[in-house]
C-alpha positions, -999 to 999 in steps of 0.1 A, spaced: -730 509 173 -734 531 202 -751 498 225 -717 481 216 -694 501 228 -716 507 257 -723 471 267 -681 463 258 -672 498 283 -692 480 310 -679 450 303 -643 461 310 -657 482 337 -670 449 355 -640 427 346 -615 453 359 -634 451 397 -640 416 398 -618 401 425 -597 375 413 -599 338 422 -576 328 450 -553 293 453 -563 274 490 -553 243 506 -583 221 503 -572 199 534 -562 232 559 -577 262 543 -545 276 540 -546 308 517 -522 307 486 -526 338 470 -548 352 441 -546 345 404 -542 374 387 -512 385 363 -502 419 385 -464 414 392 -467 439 419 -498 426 440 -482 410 471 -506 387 470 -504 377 435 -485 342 425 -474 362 394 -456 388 414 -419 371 416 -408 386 449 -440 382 466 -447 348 496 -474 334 471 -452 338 433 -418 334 448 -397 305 435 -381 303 474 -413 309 494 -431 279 509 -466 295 503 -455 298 465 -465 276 441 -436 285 418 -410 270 441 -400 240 429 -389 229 461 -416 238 484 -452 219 494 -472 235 463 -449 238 439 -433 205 437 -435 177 411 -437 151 437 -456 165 460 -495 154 471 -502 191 474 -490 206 448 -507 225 419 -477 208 397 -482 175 404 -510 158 377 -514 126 401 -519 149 435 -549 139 451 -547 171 475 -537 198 456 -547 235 462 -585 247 449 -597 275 431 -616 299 446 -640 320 430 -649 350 446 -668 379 435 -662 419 449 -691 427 470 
């Protein structure tokens, strides 16, 4: 029981410092912001005031409006026919 717990503590331990995978523009490189579920990373699209999670920024692929958020656009992430929609990036904490 005691190799458990150990193996599920490092677990968590490794999970809570891996970096998270980031959003890019595969055509220009253009950084997106990262995927995590922090509200009050700036860089997080889940963080609703932030450039990369705001429904007004056009880095954000939760505006509706913008580039990478649209449902019409070639580059956006809500688009299912967009041939040139932003990639995920792992990346690891080094």
């Amino acid at each position: 029981m005691r190799k458990i717990a150990t193996l599920i503590s490092l677990f968590i331990a490794t999970v809570a410092n891996a970096a998270p995978p980031i959003l890019i523009d595969q055509k220009t490189g253009h950084y997106l912001g990262n995927l995590n579920t922090n509200r009050d990373d700036p860089d997080s699209v889940s963080n609703p005031h932030g450039r990369y999670g705001s429904k007004t920024s056009e880095d954000s692929i939760n505006n509706p409006n913008g580039k990478y958020g649209s449902h019409q656009s070639n580059d956006s992430m809500n688009n299912p026919y967009a041939t040139n929609a932003p990639i995920v990036l792992d990346r690891e904490n080094k």
